[in-house]
Structure formats: C-alpha cells, structure tokens
C-alpha positions in Angstrom: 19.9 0.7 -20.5 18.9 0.8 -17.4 20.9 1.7 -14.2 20.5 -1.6 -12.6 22.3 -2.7 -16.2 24.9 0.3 -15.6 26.1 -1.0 -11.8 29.6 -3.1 -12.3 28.1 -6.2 -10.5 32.3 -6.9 -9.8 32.3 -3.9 -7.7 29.8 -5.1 -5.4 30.9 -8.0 -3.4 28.4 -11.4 -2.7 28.0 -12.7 0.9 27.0 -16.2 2.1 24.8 -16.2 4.7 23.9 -18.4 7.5 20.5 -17.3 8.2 17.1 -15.1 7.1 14.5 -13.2 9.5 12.3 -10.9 9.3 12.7 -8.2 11.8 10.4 -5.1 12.4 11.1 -1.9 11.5 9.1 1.6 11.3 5.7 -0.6 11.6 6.7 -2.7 8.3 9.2 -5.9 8.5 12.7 -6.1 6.6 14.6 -9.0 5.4 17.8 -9.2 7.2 20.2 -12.3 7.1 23.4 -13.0 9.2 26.0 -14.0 7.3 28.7 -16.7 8.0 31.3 -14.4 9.4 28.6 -13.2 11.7 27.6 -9.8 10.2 24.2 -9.2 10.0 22.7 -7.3 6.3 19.0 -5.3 6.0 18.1 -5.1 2.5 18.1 -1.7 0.8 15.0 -1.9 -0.9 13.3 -2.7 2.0 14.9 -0.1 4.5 14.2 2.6 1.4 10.3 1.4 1.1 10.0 2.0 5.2 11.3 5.3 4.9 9.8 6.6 1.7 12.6 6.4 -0.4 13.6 5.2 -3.8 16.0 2.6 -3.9 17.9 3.2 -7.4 19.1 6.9 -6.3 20.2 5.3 -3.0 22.4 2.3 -4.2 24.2 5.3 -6.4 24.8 7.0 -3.3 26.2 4.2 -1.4 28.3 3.0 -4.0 29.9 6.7 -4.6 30.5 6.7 -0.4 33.6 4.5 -0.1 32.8 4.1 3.6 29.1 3.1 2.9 30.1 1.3 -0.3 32.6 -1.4 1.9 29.4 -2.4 3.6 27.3 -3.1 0.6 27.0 -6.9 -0.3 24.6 -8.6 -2.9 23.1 -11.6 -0.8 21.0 -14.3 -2.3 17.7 -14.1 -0.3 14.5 -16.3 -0.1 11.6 -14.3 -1.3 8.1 -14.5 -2.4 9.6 -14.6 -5.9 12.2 -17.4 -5.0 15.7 -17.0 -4.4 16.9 -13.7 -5.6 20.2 -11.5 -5.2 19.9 -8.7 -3.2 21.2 -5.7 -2.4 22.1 -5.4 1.3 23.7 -3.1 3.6 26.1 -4.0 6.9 23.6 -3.0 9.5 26.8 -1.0 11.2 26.7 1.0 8.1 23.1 2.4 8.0 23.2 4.7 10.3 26.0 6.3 8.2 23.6 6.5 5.5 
C-alpha cells in the first residue's frame, strides 16, 4: 500500500476554485489557483520540486501540524495530464512550513 493509499482522503478537505495561473517562483513556475472564498492555494508538489524536496514526507508533515494541516485543501487542477486533484497549501500557511 502505498502512502498516497494510507492518507484518509476525509481528513483533507476539497476547495472550489475560481481561477488557475502560473506564477513564478525560485526560477521555476507553480500552479496556484484562487478559490471562491478568495484564498489563494500553491501546489505542494510543485513548491517541494522548487526547493528540492520530496513531496510524500512533506504532505505527512503537514498533515501531523494541526496549524499547517487547516490550510491543506485537495483542489481539482488543469494539468498537462487533464483535470487532476491536487494537493495544495493556503499560501498564508507556507511560510509556516
């Protein structure tokens, strides 16, 4: 089993959003969406590949952090691949991270 298959997809929350850009960051360009409330989400796999981390031992961080884990929304996301769900984290919450 996999960890992915281990997360309790109920703990983590889904967000509608009302729009998608790409914004730069560290030279390389994440996905962040604002959602209808207003918040605005950067995805954690792409904030982990532009700082040189792996994103599985992150998400476990952030969902053991109860102030990191309120910020932590699964957002469906255009991609290459098509519409996906991904993981995404309050932008007011990263620098906690």
């Amino acid at each position: 089993m996999s960890f992915e298959d281990q997360i309790d997809e109920t703990s983590v929350l889904e967000e509608q959003i009302e729009r998608q850009e790409l914004v730069p960051f560290q030279g390389d360009e994440l996905a962040a969406a604002m959602s209808v409330s207003g918040d605005i989400f950067v995805t954690l796999t792409g904030v982990c590949n532009a700082v040189g981390l792996s994103m599985r031992p992150q998400l476990r961080r952030i969902l053991n952090s109860p102030p990191l884990a309120k910020g932590l929304r699964r957002i469906a996301l255009h991609t290459r691949g098509g519409r996906q769900q991904i993981y995404c984290l309050r932008i007011d919450r990263v620098a906690l991270w």
